[in-house]
N, CA, C and O of each residue as an XYZ file, in Angstrom:
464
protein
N       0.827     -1.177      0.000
C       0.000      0.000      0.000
C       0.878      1.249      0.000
O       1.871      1.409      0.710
N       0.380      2.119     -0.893
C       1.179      3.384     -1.088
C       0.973      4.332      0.261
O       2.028      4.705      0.773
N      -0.359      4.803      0.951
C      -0.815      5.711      1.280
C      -2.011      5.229      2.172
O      -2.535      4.132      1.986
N      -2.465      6.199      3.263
C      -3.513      5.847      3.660
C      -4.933      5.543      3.155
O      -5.730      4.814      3.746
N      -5.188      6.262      1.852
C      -6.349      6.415      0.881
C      -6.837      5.298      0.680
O      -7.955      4.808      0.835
N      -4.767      4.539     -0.105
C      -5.391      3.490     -1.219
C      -5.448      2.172      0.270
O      -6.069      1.137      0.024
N      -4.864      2.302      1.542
C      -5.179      0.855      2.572
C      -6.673      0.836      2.549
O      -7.317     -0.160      2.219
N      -7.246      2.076      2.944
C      -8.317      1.966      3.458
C      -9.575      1.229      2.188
O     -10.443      0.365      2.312
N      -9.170      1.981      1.146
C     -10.005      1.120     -0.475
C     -10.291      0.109     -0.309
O     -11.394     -0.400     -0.110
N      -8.314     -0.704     -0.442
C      -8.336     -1.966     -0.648
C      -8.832     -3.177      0.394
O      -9.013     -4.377      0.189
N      -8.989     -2.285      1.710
C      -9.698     -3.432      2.578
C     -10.679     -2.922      3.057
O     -11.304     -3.524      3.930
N     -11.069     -1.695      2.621
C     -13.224     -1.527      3.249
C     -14.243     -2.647      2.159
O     -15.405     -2.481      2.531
N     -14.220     -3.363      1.356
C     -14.514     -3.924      0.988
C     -15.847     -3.398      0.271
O     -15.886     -2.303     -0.291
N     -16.969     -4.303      0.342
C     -18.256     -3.832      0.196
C     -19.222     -2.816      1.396
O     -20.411     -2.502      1.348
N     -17.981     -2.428      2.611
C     -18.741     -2.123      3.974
C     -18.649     -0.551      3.530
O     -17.767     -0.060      2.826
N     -19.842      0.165      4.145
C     -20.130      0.995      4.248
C     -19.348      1.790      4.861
O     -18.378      1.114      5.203
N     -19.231      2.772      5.170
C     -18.282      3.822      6.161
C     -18.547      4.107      7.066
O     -17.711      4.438      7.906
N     -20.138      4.100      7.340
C     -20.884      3.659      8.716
C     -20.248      2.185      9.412
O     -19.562      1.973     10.412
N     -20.763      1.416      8.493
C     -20.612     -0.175      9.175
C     -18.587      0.062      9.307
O     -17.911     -0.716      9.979
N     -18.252      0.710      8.882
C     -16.497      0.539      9.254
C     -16.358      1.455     10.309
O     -15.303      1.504     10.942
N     -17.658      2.455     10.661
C     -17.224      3.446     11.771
C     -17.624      2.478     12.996
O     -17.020      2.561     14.065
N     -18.566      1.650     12.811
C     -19.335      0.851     13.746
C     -18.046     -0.080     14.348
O     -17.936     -0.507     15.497
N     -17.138     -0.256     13.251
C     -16.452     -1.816     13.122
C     -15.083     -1.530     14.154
O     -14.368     -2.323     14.766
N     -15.062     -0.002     14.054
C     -14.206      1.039     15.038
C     -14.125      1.122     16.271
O     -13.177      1.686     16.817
N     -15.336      0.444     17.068
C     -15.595      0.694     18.034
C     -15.770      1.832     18.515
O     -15.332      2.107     19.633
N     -16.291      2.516     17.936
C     -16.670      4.490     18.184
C     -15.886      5.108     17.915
O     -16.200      6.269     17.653
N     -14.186      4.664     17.801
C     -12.950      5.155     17.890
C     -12.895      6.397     16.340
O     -12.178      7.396     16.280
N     -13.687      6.007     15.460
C     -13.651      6.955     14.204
C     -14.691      6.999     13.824
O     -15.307      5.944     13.982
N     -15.395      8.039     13.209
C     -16.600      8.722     12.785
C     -17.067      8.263     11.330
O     -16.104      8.317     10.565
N     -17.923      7.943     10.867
C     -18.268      7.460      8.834
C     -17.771      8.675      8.490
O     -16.690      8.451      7.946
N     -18.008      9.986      8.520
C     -17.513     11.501      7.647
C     -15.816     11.258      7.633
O     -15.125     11.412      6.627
N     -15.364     10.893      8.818
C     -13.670     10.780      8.838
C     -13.322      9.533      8.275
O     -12.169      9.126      8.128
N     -13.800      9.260      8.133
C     -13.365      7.479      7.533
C     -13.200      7.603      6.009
O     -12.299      7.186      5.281
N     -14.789      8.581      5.610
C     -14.678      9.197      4.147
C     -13.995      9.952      3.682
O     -13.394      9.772      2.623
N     -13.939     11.023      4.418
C     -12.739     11.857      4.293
C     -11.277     11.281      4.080
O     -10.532     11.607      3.156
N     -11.030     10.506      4.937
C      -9.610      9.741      4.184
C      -9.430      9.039      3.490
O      -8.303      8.764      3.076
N     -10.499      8.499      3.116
C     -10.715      7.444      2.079
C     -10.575      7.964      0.574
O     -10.221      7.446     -0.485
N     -11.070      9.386      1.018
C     -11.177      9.488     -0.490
C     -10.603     11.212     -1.236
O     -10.537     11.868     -2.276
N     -10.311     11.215      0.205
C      -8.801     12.983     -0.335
C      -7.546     12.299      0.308
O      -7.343     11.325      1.033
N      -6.738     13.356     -0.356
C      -5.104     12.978     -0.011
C      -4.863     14.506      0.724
O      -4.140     15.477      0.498
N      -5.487     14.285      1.334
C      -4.882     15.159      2.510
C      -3.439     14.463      3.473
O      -3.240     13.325      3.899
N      -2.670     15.655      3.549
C      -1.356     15.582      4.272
C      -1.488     15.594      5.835
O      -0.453     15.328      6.445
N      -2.818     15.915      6.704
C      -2.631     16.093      8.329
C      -2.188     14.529      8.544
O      -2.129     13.565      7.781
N      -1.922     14.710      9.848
C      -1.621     13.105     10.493
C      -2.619     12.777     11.056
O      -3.038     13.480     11.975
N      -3.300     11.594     10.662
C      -4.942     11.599     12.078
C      -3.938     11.095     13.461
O      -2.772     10.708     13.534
N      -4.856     11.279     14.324
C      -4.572     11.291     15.466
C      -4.413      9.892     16.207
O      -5.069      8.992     15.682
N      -4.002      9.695     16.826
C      -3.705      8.393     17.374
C      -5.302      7.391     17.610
O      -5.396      6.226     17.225
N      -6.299      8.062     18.226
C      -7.813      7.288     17.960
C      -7.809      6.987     16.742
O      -7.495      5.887     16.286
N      -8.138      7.894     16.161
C      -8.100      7.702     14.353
C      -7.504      6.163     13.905
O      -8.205      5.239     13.490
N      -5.940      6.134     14.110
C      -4.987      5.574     13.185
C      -5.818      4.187     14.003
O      -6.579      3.537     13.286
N      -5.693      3.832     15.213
C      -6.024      2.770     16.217
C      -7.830      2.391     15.624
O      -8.390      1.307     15.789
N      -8.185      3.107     15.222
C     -10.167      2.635     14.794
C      -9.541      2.287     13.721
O      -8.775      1.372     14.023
N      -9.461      2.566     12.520
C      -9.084      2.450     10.973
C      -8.339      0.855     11.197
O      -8.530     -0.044     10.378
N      -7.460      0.671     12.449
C      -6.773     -0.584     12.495
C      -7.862     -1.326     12.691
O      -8.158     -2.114     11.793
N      -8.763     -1.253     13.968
C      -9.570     -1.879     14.291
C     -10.901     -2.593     12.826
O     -11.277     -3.716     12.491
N     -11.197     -1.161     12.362
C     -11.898     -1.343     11.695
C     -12.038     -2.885     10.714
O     -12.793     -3.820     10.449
N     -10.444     -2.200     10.396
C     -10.219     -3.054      8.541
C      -9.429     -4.489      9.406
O      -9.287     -5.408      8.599
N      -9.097     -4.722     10.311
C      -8.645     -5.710     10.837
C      -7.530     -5.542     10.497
O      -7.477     -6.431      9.647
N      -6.269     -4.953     10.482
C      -5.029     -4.827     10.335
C      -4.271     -4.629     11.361
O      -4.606     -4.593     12.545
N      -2.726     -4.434     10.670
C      -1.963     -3.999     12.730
C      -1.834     -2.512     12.262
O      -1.745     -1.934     11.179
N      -1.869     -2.118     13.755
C      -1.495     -1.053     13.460
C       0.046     -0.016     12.638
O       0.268      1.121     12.222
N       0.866     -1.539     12.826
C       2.014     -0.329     11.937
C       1.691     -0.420     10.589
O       2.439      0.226      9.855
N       0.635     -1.145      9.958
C       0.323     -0.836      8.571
C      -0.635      0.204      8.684
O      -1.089      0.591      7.607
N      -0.958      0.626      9.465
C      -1.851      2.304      9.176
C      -1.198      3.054      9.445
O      -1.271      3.946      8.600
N      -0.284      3.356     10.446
C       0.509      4.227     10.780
C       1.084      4.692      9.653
O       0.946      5.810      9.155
N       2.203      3.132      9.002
C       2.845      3.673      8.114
C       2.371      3.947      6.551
O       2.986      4.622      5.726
N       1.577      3.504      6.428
C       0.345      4.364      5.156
C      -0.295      6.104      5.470
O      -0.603      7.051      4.747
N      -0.268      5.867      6.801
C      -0.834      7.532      7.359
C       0.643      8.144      6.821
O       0.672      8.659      5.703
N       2.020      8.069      7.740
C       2.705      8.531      6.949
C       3.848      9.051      5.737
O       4.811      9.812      5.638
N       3.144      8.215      5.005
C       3.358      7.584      3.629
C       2.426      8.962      3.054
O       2.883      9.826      2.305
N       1.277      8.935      3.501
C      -0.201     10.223      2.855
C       0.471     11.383      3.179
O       0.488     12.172      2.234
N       1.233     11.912      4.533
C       1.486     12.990      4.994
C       2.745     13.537      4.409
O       3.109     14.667      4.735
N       3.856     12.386      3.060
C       4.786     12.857      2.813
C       6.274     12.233      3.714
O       7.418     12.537      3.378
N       5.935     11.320      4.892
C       6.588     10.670      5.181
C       7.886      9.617      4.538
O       7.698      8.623      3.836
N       8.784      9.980      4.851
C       9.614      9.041      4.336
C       9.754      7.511      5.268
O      10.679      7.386      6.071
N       8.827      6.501      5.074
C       8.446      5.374      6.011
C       9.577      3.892      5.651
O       9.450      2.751      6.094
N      10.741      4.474      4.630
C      11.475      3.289      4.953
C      11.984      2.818      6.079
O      12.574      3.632      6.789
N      11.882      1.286      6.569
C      12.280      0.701      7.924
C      13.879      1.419      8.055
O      14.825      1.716      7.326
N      13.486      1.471      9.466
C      15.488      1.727      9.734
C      15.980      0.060      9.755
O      15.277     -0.898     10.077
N      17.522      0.041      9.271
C      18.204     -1.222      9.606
C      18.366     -1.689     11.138
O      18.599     -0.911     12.063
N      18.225     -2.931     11.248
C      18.282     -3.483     12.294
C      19.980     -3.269     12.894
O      20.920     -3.605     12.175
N      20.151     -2.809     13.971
C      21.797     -2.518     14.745
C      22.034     -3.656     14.517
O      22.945     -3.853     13.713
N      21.374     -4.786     15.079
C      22.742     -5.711     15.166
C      23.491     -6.668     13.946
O      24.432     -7.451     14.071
N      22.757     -6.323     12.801
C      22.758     -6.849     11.416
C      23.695     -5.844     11.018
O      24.594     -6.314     10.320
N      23.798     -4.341     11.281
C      24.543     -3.076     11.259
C      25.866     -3.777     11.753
O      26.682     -4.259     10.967
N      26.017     -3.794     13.204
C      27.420     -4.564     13.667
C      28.156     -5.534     12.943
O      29.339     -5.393     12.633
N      27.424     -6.565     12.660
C      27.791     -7.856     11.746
C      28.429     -7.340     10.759
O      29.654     -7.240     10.833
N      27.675     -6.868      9.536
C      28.505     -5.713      8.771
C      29.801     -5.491      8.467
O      30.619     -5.815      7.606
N      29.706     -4.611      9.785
C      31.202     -3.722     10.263
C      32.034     -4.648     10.544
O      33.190     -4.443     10.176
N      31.734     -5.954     11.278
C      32.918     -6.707     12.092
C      32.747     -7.590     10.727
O      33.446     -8.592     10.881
N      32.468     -7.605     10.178
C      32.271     -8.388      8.640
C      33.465     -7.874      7.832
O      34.398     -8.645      7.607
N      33.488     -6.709      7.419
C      34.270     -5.353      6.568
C      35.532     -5.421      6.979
O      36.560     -5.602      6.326
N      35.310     -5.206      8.509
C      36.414     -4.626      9.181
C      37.553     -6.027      9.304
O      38.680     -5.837      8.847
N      37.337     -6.959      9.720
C      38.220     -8.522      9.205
C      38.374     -8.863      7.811
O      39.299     -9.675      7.786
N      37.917     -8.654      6.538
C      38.153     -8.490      5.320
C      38.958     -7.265      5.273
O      39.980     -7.385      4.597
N      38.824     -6.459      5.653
C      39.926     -5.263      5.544
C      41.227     -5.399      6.172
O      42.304     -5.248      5.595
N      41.075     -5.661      7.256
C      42.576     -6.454      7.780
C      43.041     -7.841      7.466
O      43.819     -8.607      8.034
N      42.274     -7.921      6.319
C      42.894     -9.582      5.985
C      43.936     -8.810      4.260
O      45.133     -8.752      3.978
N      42.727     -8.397      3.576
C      43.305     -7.818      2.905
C      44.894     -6.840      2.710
O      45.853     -6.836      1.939
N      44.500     -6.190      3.752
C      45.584     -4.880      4.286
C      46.998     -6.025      4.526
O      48.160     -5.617      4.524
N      46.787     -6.836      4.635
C      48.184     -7.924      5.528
C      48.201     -8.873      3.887
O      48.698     -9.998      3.930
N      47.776     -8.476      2.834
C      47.974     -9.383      1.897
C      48.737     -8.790      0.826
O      49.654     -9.274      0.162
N      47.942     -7.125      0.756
C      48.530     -6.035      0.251
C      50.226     -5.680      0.543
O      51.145     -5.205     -0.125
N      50.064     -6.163      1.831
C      51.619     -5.897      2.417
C      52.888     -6.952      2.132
O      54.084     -6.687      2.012
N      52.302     -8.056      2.075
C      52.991     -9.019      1.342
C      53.362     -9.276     -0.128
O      54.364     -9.886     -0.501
N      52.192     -8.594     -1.099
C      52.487     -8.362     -2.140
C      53.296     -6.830     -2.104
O      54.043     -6.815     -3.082
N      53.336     -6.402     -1.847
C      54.219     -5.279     -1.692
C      55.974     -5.545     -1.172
O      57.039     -4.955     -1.356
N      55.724     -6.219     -0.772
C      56.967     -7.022      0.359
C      57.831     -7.168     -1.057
O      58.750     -6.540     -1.582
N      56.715     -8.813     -1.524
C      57.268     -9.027     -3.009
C      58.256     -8.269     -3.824
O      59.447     -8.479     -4.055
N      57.220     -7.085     -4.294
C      57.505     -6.138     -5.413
C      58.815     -5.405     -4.802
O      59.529     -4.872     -5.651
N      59.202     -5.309     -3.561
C      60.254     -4.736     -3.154
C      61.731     -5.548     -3.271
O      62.820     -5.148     -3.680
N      61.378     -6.636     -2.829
C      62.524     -7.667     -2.446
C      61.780     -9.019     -3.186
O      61.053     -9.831     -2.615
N      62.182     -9.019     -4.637
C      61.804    -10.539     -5.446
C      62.627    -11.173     -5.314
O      62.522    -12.045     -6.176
N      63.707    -11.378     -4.583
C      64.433    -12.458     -4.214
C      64.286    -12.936     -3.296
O      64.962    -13.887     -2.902
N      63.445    -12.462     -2.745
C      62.874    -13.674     -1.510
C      61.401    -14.402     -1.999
O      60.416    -14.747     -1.346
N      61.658    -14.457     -3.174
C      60.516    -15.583     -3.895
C      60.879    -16.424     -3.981
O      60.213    -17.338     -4.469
């Protein structure tokens, strides 16, 4: 899902905006439900809001959140996980000192070819 507009489309189904305000548990209104459903407005709804719309359509909530701000202009790519980050580095960083000590030996070489 791109945006909050197109989540809410693709899973209100045949239900009304009433029966999805109902489905809310009071938490969101049919006029607000329509209203996002069907402008691309940039506000952020409010935490009731984002939490009914979950309720509603049966979703989790970080897929509304991050469709809400996805609508508002949000840049919603996941951050990388740290410790996959670390791995990485201690990944790099032992290829780099393996390298660096191989470099030096071929260098060794190119200096002194009689010790080939």
């Amino acid at each position: 899902m791109n945006n909050l507009q197109e989540l809410i489309q693709a899973h209100k189904g045949k239900r009304s905006y009433a029966n999805l305000a109902e489905a809310s548990d009071g938490q969101v209104k049919a006029a607000s439900l329509q209203a996002l459903a069907t402008a691309t407005g940039t506000a952020f709804p409010s935490v009731n809001t984002l939490q009914g719309i979950a309720t509603a359509l049966n979703l989790h909530i970080n897929d509304v959140v991050l469709a809400a701000g996805r609508s508002a202009g949000l840049d919603t790519h996941p951050m990388p996980d740290v410790h996959d980050l670390n791995e990485r580095v201690f990944y790099h960083q032992h290829h780099a000192a393996t390298h660096k000590a191989q470099l030096a030996a071929l260098r060794a070489r190119i200096i002194n070819p009689q010790e080939l």
